[in-house]
C-alpha positions in Angstrom: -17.9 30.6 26.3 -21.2 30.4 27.6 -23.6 27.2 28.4 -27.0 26.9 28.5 -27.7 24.1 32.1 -30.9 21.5 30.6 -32.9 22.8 33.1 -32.6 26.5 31.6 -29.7 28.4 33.5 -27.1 30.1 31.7 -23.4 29.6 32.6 -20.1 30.8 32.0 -17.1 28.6 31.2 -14.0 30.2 33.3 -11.1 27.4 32.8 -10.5 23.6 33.0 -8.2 22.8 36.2 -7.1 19.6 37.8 -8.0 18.3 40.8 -5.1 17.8 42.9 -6.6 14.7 44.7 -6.6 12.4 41.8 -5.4 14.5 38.7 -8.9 14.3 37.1 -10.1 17.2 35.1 -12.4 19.6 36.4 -14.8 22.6 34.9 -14.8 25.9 36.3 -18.1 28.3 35.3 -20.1 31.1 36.7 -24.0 31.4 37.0 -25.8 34.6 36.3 -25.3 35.7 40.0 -21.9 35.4 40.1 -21.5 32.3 42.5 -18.5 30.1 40.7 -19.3 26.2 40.6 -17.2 23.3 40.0 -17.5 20.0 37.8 -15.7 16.9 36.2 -15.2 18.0 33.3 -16.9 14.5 31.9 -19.9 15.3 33.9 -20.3 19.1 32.4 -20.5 17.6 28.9 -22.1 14.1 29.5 -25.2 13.7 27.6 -28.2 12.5 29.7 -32.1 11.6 29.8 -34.8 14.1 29.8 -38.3 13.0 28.9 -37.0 10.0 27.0 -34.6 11.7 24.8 -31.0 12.5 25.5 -29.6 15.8 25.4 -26.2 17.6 26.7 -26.5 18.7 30.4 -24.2 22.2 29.4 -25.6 22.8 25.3 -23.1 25.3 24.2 -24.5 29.0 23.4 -23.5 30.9 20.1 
């Protein structure tokens, strides 16, 4: 599945895994170049502030 970042990048969603530190979910995804990335998984879908109004920091693509 792919994401769109707030600030315009595109993203690919490779799995969820768990952190093995504290058990706390994590995102995997992939940016357009290939680099992979990393996430709590509450984080990647948190909604937050831009310009006064709120929107999702990873919007979903379809």
């Amino acid at each position: 599945m792919r994401f769109r970042h707030y600030k315009g990048g595109v993203y690919e969603l490779v799995c969820e895994a768990t952190l093995e530190s504290d058990l706390s979910p994590m995102i995997v995804y992939r940016a357009a170049d290939g680099s992979i990335w990393t996430r709590p998984r509450d984080v990647f879908f948190q909604l937050i502030e831009v310009d006064g109004v709120m929107v999702q920091r990873f919007a979903p693509i379809n």
